[in-house]
Each structure stands twice: as C-alpha cells, then as structure tokens.
Backbone as JSON Lines, residues from 0, in Angstrom:
{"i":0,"aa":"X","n":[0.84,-1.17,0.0],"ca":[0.0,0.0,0.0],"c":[0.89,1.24,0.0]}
{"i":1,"aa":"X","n":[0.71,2.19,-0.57],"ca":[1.16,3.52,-1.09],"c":[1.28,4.22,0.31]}
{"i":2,"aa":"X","n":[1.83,5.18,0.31],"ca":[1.68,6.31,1.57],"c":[0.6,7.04,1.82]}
{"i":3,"aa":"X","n":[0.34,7.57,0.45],"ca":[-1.11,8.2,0.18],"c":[-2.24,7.48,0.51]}
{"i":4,"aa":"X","n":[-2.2,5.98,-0.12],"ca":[-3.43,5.18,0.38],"c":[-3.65,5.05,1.99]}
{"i":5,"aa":"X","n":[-2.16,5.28,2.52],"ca":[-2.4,5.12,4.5],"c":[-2.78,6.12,4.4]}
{"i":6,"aa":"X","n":[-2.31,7.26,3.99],"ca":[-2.92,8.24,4.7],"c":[-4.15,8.69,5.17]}
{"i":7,"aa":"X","n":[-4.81,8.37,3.83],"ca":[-6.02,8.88,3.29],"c":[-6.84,7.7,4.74]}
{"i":8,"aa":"X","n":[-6.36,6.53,4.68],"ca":[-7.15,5.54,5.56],"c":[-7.77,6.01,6.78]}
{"i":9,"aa":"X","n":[-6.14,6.43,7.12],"ca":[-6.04,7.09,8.3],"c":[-6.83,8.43,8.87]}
{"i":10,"aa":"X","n":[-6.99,9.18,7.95],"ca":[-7.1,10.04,8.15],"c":[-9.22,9.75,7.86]}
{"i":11,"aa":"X","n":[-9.25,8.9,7.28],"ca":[-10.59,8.38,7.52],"c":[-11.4,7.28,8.36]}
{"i":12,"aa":"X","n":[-10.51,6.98,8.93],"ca":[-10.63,6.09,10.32],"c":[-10.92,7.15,11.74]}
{"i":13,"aa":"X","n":[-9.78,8.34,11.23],"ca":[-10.07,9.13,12.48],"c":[-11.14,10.38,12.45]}
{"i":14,"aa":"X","n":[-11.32,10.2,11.56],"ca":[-13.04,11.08,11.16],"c":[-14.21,10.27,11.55]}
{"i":15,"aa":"X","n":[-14.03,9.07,11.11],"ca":[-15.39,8.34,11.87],"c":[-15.01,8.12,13.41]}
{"i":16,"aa":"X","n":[-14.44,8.36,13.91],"ca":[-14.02,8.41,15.35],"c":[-14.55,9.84,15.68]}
{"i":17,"aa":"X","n":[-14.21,10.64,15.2],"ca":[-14.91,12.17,15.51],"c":[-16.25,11.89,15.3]}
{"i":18,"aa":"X","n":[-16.46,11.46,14.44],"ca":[-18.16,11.2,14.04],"c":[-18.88,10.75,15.39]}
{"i":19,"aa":"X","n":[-18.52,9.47,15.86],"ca":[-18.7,8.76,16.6],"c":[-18.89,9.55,17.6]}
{"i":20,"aa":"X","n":[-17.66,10.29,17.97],"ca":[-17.89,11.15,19.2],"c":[-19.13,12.81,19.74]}
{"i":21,"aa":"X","n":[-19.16,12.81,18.02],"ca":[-20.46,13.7,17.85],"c":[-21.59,13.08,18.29]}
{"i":22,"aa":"X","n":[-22.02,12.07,18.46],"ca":[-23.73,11.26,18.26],"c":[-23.76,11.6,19.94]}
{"i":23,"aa":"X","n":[-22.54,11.9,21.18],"ca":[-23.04,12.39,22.49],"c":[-23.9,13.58,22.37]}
{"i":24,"aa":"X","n":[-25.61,13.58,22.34],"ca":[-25.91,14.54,22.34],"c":[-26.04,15.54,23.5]}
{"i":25,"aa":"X","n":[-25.7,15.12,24.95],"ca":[-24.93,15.99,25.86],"c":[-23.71,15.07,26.48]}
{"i":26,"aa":"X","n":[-22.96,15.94,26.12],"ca":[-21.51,15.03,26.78],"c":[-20.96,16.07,27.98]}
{"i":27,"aa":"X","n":[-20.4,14.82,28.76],"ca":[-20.2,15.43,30.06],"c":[-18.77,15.95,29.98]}
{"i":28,"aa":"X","n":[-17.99,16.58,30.85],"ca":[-17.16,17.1,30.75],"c":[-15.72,16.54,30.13]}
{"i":29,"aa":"X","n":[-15.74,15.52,30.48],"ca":[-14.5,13.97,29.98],"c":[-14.86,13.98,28.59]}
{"i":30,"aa":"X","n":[-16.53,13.92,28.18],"ca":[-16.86,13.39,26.78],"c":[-16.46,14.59,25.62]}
{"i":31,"aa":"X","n":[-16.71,15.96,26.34],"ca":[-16.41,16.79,25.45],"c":[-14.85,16.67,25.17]}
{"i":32,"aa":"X","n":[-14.27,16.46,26.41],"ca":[-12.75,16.68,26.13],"c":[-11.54,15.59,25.06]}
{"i":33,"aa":"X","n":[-12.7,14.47,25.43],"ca":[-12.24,12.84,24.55],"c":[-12.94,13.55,22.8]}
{"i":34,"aa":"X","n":[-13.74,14.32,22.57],"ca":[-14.52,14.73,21.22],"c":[-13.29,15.74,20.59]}
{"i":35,"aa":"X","n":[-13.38,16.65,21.74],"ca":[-11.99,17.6,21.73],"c":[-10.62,16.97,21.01]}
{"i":36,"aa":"X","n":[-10.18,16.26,21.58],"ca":[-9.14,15.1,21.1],"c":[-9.18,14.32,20.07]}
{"i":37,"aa":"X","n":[-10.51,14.05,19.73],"ca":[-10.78,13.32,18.37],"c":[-10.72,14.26,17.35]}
{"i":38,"aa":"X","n":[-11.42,15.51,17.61],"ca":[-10.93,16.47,16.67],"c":[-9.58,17.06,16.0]}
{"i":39,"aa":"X","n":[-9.25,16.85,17.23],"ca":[-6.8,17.48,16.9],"c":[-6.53,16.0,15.69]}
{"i":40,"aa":"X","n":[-6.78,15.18,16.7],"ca":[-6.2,13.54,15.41],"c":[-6.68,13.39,14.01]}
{"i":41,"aa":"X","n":[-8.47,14.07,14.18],"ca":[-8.84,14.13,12.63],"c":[-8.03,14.81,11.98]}
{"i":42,"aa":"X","n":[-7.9,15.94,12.51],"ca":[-7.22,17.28,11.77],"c":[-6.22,16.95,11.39]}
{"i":43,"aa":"X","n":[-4.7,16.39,12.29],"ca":[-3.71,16.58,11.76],"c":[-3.81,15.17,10.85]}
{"i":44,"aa":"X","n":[-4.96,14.35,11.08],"ca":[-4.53,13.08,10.18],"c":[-4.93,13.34,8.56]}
{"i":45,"aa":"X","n":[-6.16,14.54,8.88],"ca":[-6.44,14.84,7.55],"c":[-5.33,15.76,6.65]}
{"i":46,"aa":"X","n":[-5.19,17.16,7.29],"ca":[-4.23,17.93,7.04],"c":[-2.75,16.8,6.02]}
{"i":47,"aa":"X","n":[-1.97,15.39,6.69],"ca":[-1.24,15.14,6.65],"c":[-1.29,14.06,4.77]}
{"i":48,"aa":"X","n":[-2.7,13.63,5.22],"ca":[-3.12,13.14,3.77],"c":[-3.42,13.94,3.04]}
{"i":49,"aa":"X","n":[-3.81,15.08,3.04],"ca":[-3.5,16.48,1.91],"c":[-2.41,16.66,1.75]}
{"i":50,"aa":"X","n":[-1.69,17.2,2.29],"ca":[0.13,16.97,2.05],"c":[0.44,15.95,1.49]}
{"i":51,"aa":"X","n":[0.23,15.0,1.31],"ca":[0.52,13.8,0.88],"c":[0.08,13.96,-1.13]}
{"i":52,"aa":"X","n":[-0.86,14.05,-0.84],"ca":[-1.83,14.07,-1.67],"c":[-1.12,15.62,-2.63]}
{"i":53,"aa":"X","n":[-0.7,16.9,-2.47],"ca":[-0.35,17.53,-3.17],"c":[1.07,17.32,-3.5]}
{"i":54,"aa":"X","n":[1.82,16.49,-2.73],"ca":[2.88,16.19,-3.26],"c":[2.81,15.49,-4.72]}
{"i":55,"aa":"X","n":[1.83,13.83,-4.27],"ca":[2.09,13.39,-5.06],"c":[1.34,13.57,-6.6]}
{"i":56,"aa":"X","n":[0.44,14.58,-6.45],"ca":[-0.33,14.61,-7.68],"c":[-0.33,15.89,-8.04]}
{"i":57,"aa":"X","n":[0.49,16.71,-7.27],"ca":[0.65,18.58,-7.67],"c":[2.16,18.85,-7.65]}
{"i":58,"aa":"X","n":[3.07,18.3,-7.06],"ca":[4.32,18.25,-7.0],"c":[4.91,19.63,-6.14]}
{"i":59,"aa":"X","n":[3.82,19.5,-5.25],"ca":[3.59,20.23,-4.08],"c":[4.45,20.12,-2.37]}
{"i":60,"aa":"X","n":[5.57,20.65,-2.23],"ca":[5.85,19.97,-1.01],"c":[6.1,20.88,0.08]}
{"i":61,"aa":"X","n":[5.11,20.75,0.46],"ca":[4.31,22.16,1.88],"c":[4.68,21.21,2.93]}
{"i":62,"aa":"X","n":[5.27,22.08,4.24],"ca":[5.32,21.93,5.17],"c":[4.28,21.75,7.02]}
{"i":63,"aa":"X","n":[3.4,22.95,6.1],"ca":[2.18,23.78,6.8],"c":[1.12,23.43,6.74]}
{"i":64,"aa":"X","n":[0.14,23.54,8.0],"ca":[-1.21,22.94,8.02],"c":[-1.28,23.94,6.74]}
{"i":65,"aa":"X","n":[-0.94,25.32,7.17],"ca":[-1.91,26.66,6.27],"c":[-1.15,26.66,5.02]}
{"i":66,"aa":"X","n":[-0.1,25.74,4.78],"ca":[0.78,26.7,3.63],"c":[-0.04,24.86,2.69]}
{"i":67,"aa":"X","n":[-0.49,23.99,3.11],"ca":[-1.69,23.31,2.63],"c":[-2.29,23.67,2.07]}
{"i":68,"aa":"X","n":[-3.26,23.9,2.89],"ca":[-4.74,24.6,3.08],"c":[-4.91,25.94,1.73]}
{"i":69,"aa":"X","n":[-3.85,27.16,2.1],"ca":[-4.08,27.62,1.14],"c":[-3.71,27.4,-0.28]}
{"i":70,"aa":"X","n":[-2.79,26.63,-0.31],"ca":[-2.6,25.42,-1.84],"c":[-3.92,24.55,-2.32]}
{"i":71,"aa":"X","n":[-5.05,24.15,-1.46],"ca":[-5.7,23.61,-1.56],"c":[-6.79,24.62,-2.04]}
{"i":72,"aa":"X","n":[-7.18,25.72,-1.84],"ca":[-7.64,26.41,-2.64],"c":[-7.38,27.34,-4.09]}
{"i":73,"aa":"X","n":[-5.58,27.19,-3.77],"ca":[-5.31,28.08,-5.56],"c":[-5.51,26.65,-6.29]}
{"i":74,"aa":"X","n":[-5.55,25.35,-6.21],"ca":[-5.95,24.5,-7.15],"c":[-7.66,23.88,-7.27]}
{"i":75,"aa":"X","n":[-8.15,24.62,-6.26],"ca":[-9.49,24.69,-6.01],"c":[-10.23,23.45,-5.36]}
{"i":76,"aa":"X","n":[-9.57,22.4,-4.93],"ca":[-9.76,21.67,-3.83],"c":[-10.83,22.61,-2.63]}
{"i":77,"aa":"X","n":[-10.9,23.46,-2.58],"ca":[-11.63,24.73,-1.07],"c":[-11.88,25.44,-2.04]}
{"i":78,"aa":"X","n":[-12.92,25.87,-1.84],"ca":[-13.41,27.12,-2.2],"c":[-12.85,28.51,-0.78]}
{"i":79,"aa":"X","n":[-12.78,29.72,-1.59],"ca":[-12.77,30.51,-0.67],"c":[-13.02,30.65,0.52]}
{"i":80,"aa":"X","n":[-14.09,30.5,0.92],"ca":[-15.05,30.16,1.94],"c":[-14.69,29.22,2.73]}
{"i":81,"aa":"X","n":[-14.57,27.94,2.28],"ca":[-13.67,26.87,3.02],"c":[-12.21,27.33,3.52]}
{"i":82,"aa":"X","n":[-11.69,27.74,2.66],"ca":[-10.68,27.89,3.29],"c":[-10.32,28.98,4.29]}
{"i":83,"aa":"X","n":[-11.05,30.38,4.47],"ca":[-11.43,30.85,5.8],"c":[-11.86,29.73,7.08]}
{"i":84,"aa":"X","n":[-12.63,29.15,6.81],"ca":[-13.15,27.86,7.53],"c":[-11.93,27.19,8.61]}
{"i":85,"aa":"X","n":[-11.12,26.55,6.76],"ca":[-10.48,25.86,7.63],"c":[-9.24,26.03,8.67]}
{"i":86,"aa":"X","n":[-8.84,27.49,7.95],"ca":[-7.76,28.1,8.59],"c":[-8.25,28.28,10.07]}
{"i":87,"aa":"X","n":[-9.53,28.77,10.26],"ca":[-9.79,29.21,11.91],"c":[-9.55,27.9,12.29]}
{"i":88,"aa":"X","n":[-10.39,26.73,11.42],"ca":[-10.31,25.17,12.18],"c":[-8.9,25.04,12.99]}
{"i":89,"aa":"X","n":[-7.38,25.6,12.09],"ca":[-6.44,24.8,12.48],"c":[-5.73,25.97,13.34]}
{"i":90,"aa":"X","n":[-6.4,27.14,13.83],"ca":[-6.2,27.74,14.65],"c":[-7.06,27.02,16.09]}
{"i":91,"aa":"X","n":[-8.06,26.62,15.77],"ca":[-9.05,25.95,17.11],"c":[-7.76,24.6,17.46]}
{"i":92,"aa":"X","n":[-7.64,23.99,16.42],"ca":[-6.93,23.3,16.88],"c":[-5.7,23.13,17.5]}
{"i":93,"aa":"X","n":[-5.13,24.31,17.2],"ca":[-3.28,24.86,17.81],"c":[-3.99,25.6,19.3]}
{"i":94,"aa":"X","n":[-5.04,25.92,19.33],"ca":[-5.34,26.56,20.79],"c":[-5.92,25.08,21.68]}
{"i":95,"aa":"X","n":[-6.25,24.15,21.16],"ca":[-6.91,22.96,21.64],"c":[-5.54,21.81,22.25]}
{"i":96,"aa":"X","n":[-4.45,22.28,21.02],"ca":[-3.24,21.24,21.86],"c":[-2.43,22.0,22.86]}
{"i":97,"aa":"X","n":[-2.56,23.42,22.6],"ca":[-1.51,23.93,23.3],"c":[-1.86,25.01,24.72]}
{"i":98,"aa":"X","n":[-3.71,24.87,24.66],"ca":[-4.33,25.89,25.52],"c":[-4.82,24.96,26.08]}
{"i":99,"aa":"X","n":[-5.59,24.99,27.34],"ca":[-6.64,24.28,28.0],"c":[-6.94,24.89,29.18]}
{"i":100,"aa":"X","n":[-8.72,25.27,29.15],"ca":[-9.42,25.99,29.98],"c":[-10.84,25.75,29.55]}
{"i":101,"aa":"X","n":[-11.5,25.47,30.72],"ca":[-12.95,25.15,30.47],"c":[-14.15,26.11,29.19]}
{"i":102,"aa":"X","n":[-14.28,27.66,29.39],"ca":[-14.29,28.19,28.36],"c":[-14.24,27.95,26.96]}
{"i":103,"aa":"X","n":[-12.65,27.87,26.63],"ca":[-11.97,27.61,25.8],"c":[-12.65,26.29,24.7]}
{"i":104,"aa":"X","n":[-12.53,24.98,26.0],"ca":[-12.94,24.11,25.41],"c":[-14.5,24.12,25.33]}
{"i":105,"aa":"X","n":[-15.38,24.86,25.72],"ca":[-16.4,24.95,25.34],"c":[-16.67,25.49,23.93]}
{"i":106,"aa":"X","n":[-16.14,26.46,24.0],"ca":[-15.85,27.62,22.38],"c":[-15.62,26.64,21.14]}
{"i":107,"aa":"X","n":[-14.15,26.02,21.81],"ca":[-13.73,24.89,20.69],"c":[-14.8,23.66,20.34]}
{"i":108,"aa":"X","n":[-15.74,23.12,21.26],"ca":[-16.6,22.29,20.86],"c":[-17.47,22.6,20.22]}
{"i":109,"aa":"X","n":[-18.31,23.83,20.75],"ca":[-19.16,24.04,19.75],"c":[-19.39,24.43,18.42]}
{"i":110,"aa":"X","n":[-17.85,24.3,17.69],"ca":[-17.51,24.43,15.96],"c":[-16.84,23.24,15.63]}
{"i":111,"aa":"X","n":[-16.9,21.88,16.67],"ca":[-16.5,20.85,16.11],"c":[-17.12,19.99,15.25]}
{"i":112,"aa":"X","n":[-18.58,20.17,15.52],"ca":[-18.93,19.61,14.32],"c":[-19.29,20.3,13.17]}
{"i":113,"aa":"X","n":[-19.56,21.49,12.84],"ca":[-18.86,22.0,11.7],"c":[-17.67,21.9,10.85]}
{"i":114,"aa":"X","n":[-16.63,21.54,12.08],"ca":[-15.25,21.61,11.69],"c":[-15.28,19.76,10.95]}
{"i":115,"aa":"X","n":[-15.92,18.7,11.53],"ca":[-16.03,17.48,10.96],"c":[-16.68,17.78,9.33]}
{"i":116,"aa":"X","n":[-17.99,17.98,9.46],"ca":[-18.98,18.24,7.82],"c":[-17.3,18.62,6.97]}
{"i":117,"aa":"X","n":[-16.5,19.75,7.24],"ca":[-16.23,20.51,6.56],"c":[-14.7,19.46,6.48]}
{"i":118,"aa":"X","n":[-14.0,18.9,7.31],"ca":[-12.99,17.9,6.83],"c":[-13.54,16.81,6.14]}
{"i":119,"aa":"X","n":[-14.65,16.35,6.4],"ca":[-14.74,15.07,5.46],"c":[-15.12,15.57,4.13]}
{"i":120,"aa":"X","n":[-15.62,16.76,3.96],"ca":[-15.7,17.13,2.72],"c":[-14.71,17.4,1.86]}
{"i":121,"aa":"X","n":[-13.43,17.79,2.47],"ca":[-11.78,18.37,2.37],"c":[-11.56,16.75,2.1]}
{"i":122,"aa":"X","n":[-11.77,15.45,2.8],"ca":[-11.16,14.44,1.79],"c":[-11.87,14.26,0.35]}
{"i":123,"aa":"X","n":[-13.26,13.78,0.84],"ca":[-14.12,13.63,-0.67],"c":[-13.69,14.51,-1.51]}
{"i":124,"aa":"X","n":[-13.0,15.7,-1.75],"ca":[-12.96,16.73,-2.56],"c":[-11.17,15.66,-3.27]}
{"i":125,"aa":"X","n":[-10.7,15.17,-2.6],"ca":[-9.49,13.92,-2.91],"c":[-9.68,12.89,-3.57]}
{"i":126,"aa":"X","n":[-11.12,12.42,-2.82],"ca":[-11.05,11.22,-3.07],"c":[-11.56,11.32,-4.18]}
{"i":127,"aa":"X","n":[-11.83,12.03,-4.97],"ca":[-13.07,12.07,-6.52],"c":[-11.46,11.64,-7.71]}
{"i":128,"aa":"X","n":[-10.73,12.0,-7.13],"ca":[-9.34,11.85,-8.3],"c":[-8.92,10.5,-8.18]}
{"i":129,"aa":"X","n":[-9.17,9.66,-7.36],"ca":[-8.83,8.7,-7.02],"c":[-9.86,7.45,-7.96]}
C-alpha cells in the first residue's frame, strides 16, 4: 500500500471516530474533552493526507497545516469560503493542543462539528481523483 493510500485511511478512520464522538448529544465534561481530542487527530490526520496528496499529484511539497490549506484552494480543492473555515479550524486546533481551559474548550466544541462536515468534505474533494 502507497503512503497516500495510508494516509487517506487514516485520516478516515479518524473522522469516523470524531463522528462517533459527535452522536453524544450531551456530553459530560470527559466526553467533550475525549470529542476535543478526536478532533486534533482528525485534523492533523487529515491535514497530513492532503500533504501527501499535493505532493504526489501537484508536485507540491508544503510543510504547513496553512501553507496546505491555502494550496488547496489556488488548485481549487476549497473554495474561498472553506478555506477561511479551515484556517480558523487549524487555529481551534493549535489553541486545543496547546491551551486548555474550560471556556476555551467549550468555544472549541461548539464548531466541532462544523469543523467534521467541513474535513470530510476536504477528503471527498481527494477522493473524486482517485
């Protein structure tokens, strides 16, 4: 199996894990924080299969969630819009590994599942080339 093909796996294994963790329709303080966590792993697992993915089919070799992200829209993978989106996403997420405060993680949950709709759409927008 290819690198790209793990990635992509991966990075879709840990989206239905976020998924999963969305269906708590009140989660208690642990549950938000375990949802919280599923969110950072989607992200960087997705983020990492985009990188992957513009290397090998754009000859693209970005370092950066954002220097991604906004590659992913000059080839139109994101629309505009998305990619405002996702940039705050991977700001929620750099405040989610590196901040922690009740607040905080409240703020951050309640755009996590937005932030899911809008990564699994960021693979499907991959997987159509495939």
């Amino acid at each position: 199996m290819d690198r790209l093909t793990e990635r992509l796996q991966s990075a879709k294994r840990a989206l239905t894990n976020l998924d999963e963790a969305l269906t708590i329709e009140i989660p208690s303080a642990l549950e938000r924080d375990a949802t919280i966590k599923r969110f950072e792993l989607a992200f960087e697992a997705a983020w990492k299969a985009v990188k992957e993915y513009l290397w090998v089919h754009e000859g693209l070799d970005l370092a950066s969630p954002k220097s991604v992200i906004r590659s992913c829209r000059e080839i139109g993978l994101l629309s505009e819009e998305q990619t405002v989106t996702v940039l705050r996403m991977t700001d929620d997420r750099n405040l989610a590994v590196h901040t922690y405060n009740d607040a905080l993680a409240e703020e951050i949950y309640s755009r996590i599942r937005e932030h899911a709709i809008l990564l699994n759409h960021w693979l499907k927008a991959i997987y159509r080339y495939f």
